[in-house]
C-alpha atoms as a printed R data frame, in Angstrom:
    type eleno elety resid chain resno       x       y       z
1   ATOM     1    CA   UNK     A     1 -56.699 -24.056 -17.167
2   ATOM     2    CA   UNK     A     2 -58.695 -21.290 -19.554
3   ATOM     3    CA   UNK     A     3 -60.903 -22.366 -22.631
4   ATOM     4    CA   UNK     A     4 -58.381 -21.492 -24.977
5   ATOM     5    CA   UNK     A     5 -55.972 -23.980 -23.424
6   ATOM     6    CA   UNK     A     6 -58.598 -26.361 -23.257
7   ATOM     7    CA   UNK     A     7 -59.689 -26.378 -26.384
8   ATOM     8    CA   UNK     A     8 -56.129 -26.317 -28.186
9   ATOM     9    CA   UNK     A     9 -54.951 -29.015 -25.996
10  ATOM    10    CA   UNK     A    10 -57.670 -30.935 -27.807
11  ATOM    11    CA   UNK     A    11 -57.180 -29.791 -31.169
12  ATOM    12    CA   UNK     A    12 -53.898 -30.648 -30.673
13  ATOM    13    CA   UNK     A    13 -54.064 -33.899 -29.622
14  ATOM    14    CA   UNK     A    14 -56.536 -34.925 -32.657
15  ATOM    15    CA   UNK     A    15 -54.956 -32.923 -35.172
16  ATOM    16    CA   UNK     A    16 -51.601 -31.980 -34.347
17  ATOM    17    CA   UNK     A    17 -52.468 -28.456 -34.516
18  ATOM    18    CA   UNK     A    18 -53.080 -25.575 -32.298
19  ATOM    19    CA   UNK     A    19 -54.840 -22.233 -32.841
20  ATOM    20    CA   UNK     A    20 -52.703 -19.043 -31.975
21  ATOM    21    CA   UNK     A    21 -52.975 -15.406 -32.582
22  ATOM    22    CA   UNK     A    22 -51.557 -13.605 -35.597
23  ATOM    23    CA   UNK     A    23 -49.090 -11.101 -34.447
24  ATOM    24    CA   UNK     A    24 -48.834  -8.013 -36.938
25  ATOM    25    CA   UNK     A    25 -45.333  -7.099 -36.666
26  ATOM    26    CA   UNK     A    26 -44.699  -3.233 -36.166
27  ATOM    27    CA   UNK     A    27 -43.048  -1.067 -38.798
28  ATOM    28    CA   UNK     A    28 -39.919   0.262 -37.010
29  ATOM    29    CA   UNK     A    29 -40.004   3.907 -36.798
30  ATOM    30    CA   UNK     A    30 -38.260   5.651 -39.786
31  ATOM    31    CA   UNK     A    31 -34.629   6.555 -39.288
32  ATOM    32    CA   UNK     A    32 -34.071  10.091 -38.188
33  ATOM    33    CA   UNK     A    33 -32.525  12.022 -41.188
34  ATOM    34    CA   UNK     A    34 -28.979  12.532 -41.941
35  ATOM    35    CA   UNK     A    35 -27.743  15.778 -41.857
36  ATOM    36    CA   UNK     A    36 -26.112  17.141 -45.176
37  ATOM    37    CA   UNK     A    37 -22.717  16.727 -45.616
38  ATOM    38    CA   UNK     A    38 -20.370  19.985 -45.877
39  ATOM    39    CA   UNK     A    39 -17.253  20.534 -45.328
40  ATOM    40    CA   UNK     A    40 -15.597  22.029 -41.915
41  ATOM    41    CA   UNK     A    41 -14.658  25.690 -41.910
42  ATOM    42    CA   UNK     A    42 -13.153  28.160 -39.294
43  ATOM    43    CA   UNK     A    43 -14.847  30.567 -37.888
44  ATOM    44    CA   UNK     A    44 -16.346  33.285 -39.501
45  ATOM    45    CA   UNK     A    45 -15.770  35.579 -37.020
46  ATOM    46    CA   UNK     A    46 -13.310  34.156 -33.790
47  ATOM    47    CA   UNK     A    47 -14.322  37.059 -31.424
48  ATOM    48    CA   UNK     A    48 -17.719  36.377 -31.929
49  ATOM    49    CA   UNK     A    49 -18.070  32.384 -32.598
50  ATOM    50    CA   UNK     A    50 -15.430  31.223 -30.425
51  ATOM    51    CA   UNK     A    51 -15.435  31.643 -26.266
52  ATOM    52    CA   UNK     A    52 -12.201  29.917 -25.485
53  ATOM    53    CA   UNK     A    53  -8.976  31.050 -26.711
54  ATOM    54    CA   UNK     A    54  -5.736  28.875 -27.906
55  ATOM    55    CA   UNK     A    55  -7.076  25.870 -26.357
56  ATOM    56    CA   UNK     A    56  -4.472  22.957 -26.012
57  ATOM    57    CA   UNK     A    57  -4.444  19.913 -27.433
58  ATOM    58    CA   UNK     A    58  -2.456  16.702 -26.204
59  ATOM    59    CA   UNK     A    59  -2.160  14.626 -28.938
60  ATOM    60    CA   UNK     A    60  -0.779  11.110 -28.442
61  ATOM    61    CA   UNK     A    61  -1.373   7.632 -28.929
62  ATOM    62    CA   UNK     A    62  -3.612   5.691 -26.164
63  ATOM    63    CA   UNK     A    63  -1.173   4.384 -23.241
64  ATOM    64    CA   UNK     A    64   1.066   6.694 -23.808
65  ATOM    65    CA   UNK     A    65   1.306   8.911 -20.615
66  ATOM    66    CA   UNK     A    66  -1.132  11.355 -21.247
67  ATOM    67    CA   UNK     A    67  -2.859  10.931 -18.007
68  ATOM    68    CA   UNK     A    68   0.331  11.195 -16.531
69  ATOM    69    CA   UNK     A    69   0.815  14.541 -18.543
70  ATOM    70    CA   UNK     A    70  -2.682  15.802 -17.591
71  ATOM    71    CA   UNK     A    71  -3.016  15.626 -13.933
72  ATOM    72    CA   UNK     A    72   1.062  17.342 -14.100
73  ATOM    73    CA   UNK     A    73  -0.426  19.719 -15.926
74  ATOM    74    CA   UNK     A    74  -3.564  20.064 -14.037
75  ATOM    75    CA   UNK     A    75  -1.845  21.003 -11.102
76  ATOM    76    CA   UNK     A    76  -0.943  24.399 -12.145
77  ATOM    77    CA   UNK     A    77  -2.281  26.952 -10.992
78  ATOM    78    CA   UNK     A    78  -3.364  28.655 -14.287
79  ATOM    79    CA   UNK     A    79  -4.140  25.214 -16.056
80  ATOM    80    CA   UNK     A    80  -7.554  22.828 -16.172
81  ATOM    81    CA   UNK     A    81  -6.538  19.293 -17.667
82  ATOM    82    CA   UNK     A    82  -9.890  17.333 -16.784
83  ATOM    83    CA   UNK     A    83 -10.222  14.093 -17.916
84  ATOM    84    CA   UNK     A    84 -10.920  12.934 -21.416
85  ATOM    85    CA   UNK     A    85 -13.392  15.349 -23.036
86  ATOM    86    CA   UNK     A    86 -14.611  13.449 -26.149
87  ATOM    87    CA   UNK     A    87 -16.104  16.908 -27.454
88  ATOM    88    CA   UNK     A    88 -15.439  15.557 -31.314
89  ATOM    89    CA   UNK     A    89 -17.914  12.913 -30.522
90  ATOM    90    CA   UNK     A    90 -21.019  15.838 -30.066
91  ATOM    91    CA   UNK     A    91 -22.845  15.695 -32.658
92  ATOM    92    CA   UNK     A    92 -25.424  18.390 -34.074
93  ATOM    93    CA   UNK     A    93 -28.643  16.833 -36.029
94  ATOM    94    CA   UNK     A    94 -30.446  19.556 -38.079
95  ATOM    95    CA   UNK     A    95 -33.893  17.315 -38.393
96  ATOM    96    CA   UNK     A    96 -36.005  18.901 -40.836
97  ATOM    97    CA   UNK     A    97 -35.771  21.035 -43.481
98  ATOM    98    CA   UNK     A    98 -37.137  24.396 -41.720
99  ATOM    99    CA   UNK     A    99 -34.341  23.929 -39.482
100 ATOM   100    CA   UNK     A   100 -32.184  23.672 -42.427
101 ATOM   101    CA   UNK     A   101 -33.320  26.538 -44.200
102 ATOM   102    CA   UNK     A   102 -33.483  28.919 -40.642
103 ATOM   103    CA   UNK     A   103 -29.284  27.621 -40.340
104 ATOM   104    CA   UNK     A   104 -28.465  27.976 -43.643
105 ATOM   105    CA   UNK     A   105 -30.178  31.617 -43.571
106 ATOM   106    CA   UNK     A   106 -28.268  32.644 -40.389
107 ATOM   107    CA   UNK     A   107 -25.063  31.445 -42.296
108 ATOM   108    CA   UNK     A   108 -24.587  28.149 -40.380
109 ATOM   109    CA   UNK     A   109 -23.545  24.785 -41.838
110 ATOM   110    CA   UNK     A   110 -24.066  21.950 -39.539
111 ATOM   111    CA   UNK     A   111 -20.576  21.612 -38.708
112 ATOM   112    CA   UNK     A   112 -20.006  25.199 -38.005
113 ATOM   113    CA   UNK     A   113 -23.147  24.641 -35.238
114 ATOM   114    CA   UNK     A   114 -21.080  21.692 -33.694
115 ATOM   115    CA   UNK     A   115 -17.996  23.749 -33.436
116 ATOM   116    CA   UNK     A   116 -20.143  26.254 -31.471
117 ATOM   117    CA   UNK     A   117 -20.945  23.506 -29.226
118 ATOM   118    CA   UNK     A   118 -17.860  22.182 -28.941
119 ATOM   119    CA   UNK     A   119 -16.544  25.173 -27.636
120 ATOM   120    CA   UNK     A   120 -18.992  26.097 -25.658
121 ATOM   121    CA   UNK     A   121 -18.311  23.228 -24.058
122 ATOM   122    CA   UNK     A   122 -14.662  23.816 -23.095
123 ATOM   123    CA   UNK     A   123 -15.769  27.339 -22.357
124 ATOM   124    CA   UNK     A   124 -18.072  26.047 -19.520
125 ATOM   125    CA   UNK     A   125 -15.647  23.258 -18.127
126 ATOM   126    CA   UNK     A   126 -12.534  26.133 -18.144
127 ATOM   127    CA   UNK     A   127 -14.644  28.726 -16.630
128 ATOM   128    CA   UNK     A   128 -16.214  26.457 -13.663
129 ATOM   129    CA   UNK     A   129 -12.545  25.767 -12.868
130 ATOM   130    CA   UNK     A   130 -11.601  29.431 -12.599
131 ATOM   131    CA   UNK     A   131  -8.483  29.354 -14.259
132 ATOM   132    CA   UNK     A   132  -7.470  30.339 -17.812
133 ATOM   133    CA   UNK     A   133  -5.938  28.370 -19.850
134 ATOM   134    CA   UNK     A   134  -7.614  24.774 -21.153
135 ATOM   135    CA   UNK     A   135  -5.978  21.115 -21.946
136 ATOM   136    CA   UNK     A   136  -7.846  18.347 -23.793
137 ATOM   137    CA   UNK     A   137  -5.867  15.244 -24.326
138 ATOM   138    CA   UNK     A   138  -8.259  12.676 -25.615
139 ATOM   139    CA   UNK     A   139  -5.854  10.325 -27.510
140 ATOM   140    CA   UNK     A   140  -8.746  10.018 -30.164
141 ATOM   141    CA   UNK     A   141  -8.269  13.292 -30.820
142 ATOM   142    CA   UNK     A   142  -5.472  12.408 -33.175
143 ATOM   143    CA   UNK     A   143  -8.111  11.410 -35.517
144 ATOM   144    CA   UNK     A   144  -9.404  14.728 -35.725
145 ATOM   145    CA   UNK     A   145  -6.650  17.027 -35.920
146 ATOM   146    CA   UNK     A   146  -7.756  18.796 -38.922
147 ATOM   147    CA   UNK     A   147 -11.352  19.186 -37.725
148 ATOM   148    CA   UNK     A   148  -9.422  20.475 -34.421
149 ATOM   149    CA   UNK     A   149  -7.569  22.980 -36.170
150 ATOM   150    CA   UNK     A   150 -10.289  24.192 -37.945
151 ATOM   151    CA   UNK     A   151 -12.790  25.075 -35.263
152 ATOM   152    CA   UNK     A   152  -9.422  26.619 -33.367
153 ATOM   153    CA   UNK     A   153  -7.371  28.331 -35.919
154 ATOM   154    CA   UNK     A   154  -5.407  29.891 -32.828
155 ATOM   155    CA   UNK     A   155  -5.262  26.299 -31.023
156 ATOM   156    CA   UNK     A   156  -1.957  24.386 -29.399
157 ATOM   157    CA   UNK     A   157  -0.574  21.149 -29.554
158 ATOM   158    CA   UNK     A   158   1.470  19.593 -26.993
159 ATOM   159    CA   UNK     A   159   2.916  16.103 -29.178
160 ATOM   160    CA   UNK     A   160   3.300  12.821 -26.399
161 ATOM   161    CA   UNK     A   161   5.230   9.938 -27.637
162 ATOM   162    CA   UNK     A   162   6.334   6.811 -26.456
163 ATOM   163    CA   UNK     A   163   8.550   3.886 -27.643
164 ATOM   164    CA   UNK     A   164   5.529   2.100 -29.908
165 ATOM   165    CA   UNK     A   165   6.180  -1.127 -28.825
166 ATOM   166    CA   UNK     A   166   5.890  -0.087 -25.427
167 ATOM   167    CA   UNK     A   167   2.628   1.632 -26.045
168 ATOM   168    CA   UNK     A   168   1.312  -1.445 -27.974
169 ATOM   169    CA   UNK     A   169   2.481  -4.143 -25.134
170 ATOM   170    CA   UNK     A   170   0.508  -1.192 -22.280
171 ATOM   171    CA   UNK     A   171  -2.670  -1.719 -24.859
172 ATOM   172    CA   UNK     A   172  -3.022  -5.346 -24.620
173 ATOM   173    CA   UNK     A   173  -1.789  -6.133 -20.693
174 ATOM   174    CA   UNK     A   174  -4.992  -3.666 -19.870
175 ATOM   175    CA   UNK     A   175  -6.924  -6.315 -21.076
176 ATOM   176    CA   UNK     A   176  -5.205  -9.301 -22.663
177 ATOM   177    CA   UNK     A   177  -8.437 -11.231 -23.489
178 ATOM   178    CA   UNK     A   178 -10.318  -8.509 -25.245
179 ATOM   179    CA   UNK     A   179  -7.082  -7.208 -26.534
180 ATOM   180    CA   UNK     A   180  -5.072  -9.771 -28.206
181 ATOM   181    CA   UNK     A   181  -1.345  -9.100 -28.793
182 ATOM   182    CA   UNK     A   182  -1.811  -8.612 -32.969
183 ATOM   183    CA   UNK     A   183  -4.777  -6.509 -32.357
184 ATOM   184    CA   UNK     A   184  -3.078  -4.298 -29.800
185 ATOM   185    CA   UNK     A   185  -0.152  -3.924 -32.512
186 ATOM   186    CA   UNK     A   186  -2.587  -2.954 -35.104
187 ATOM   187    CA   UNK     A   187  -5.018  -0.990 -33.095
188 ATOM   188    CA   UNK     A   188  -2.487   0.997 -31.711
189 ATOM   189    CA   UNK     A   189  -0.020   1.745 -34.834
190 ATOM   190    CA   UNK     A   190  -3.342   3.338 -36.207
191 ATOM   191    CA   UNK     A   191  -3.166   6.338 -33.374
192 ATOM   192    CA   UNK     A   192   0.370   6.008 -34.078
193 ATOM   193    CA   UNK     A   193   0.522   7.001 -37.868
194 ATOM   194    CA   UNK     A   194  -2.431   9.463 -37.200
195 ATOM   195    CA   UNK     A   195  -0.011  11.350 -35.022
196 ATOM   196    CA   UNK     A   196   2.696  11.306 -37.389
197 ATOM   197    CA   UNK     A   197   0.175  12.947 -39.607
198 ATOM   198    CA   UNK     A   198  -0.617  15.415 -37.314
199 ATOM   199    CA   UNK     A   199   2.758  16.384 -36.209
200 ATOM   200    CA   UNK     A   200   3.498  17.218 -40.001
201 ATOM   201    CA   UNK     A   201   0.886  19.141 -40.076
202 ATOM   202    CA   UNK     A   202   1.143  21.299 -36.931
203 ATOM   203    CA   UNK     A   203   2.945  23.273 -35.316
204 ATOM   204    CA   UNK     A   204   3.682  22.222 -31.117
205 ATOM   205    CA   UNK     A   205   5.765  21.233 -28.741
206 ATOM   206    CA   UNK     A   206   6.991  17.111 -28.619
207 ATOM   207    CA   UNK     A   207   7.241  15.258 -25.674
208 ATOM   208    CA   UNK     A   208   8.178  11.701 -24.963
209 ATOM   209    CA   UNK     A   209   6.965   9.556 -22.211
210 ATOM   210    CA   UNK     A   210  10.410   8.067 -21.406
211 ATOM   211    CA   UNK     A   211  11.521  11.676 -20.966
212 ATOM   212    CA   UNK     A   212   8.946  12.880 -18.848
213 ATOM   213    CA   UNK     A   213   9.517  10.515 -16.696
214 ATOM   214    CA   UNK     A   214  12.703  10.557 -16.515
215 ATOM   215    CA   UNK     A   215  12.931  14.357 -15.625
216 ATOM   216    CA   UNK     A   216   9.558  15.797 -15.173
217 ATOM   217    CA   UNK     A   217  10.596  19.037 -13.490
218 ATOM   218    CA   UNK     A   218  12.560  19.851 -16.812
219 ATOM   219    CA   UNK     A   219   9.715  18.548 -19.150
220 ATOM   220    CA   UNK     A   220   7.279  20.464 -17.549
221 ATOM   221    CA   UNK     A   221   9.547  23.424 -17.475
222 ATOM   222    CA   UNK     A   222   9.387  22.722 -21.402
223 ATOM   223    CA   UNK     A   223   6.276  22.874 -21.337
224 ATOM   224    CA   UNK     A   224   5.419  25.899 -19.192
225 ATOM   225    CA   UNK     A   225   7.812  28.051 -21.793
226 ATOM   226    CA   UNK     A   226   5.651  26.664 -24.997
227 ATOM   227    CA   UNK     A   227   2.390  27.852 -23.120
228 ATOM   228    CA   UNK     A   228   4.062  31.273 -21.986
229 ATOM   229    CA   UNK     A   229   3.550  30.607 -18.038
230 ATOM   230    CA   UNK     A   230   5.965  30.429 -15.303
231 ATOM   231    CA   UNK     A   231   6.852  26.719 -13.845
232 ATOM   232    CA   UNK     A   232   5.207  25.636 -10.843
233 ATOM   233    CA   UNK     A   233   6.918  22.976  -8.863
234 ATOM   234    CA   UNK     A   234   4.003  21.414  -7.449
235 ATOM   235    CA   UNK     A   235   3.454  20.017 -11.089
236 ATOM   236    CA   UNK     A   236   5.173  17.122 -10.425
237 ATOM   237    CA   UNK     A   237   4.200  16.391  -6.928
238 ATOM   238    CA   UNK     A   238   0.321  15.949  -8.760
239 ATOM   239    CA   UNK     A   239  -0.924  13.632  -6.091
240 ATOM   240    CA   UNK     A   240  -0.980  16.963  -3.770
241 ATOM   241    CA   UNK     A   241  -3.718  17.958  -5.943
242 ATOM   242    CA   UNK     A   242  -7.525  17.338  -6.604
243 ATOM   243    CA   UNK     A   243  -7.648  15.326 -10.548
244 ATOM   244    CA   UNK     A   244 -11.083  13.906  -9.887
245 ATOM   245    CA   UNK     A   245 -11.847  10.424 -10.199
246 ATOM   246    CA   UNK     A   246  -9.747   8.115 -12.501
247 ATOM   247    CA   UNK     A   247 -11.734   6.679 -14.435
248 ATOM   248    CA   UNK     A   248 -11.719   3.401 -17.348
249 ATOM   249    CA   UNK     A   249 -12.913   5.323 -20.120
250 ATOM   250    CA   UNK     A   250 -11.837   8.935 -19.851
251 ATOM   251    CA   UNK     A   251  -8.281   8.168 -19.167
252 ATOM   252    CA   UNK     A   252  -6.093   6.192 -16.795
253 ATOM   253    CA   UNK     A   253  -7.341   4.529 -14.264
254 ATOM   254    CA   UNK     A   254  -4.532   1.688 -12.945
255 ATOM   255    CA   UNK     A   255  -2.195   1.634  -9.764
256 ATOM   256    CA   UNK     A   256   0.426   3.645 -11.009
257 ATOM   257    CA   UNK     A   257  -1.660   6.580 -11.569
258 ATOM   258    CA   UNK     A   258  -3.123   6.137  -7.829
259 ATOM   259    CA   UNK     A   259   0.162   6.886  -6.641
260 ATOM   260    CA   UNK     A   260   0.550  10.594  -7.175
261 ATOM   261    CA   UNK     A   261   3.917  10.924  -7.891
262 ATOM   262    CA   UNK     A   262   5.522  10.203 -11.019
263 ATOM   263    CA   UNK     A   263   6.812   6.352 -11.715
264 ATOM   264    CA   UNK     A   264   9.783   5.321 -13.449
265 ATOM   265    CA   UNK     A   265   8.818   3.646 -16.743
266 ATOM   266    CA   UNK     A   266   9.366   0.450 -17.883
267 ATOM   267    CA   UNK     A   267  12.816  -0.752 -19.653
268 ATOM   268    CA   UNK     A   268  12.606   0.375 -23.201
269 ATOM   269    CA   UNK     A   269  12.322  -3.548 -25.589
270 ATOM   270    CA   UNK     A   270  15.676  -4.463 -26.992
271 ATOM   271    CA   UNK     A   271  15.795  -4.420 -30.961
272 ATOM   272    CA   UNK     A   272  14.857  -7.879 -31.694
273 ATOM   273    CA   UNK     A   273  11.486  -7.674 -29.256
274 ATOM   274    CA   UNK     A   274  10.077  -4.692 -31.419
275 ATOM   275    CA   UNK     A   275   7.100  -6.619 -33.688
276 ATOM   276    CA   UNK     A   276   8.090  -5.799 -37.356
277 ATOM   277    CA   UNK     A   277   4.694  -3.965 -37.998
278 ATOM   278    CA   UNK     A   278   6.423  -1.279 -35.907
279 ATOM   279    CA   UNK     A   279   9.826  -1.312 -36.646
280 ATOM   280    CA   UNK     A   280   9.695   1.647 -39.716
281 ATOM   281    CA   UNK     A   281   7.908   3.758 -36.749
282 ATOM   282    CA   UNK     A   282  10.102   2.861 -34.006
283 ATOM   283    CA   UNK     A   283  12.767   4.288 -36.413
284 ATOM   284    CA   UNK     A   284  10.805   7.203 -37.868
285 ATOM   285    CA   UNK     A   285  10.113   8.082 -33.979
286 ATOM   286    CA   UNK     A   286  14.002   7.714 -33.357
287 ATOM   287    CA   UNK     A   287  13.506   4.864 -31.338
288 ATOM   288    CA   UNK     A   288  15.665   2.181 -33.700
């Protein structure tokens, strides 16, 4: 036992009181500064800002198919479809206000420096895979649509639906404890009206899960015609084909995906099992 212990066991036991060292607490360091607001433009000059051209977008709710979609798609010959991107999510801190000023002087907000990232990005990921066109279909890219458009004025959209209850009831059996049935509802009618948004907005081709499916050969046919390309059959047969890992996360990543051929979906919910939070959806979607 040291003398410090020693003598505050004492001192203690007369006084009810021990001795102990002051701690000074440490400042935490300062947050990093926030970048100024602006608002998103396009380019100022596409041949010059922008590497990849008429990149496509998949936009659909989450567990909706698009995993399904991408690894069809990624087995053409002439089309990458890699797993969830996330690219919105890079983010481009100008930290002090030299930086600012050198940016500003070159012309360059700090979004139109993320948008140079971002597609430098998908520039790097399409030309590793040696073929020439590009497919991102990060379902939280409905959120973004009009950022999306504006870094790619020349950008297309490929518009995946699925029955929403259907979706909803796929969000919550993932995970039914950290995905309660009324959370799942809301959770997922938000991708759901973002998409509605989107396809107002845009201009692109709309699929539905049920009839991909269903037919994939002609869906994918569909889609080969919207993206000017000649249909491959080996689309379908995906599982022939390297998709890398599937992954929690970045897409997919249950049995029926493993299988490599296309499954039949599940029965579509009679009237009376669609939650009224979706019904005026369902209907809007053509699905009541």
């Amino acid at each position: 036992m040291g003398w410090k212990t020693r003598v505050n066991t004492a001192l203690e036991g007369m006084t009810g009181y021990s001795v102990s060292r002051v701690r000074r607490e440490v400042a935490p360091p300062p947050p990093a500064p926030q970048p100024p607001a602006d608002v998103p433009r396009p380019p100022a000059d596409p041949k010059l800002d922008r590497l990849v051209r008429e990149p496509v977008f998949v936009l659909s709710p989450v567990r909706s198919g698009s995993t399904l979609l991408r690894v069809m798609l990624n087995s053409h010959s002439r089309i990458h479809a890699p797993h969830e991107l996330h690219v919105r999510r890079l983010a481009v801190t100008l930290t002090t206000d030299p930086l600012r000023q050198a940016m500003e002087t070159l012309g360059f907000s700090t979004s139109d420096i993320e948008h140079l990232l971002w597609d430098r990005m998908l520039h790097r990921e399409l030309t590793g895979s040696g073929k020439q066109i590009i497919v991102d279909k990060t379902p939280s890219n409905v959120f973004a649509h009009r950022r999306l458009a504006t870094c790619w004025p020349d950008a297309r959209y490929i518009f995946l639906m699925r029955h929403p209850a259907s979706i909803a009831l796929s969000w919550h059996e993932a995970d039914p404890l950290e995905r309660p049935w009324e959370e799942a509802i809301q959770h997922t009618l938000r991708y759901m009206r973002y998409l509605t948004e989107a396809r107002r907005r845009l201009d692109g081709l709309t699929l539905t899960y049920e009839r991909v499916v269903a037919d994939p050969e002609k869906e994918m046919r569909g889609v080969c015609a919207h993206l000017g390309i000649d249909y491959e059959p080996g689309m379908v047969r995906y599982g022939d084909h390297e998709h890398g890992e599937f992954v929690k996360g970045i897409g997919d990543w249950r049995d029926k995906i493993r299988t490599g051929r296309v499954q039949p979906g599940r029965p579509l919910p009679a009237r009376d099992e669609v939650p009224e939070e979706l019904r005026e959806i369902c209907a809007e979607w053509g699905y009541l």
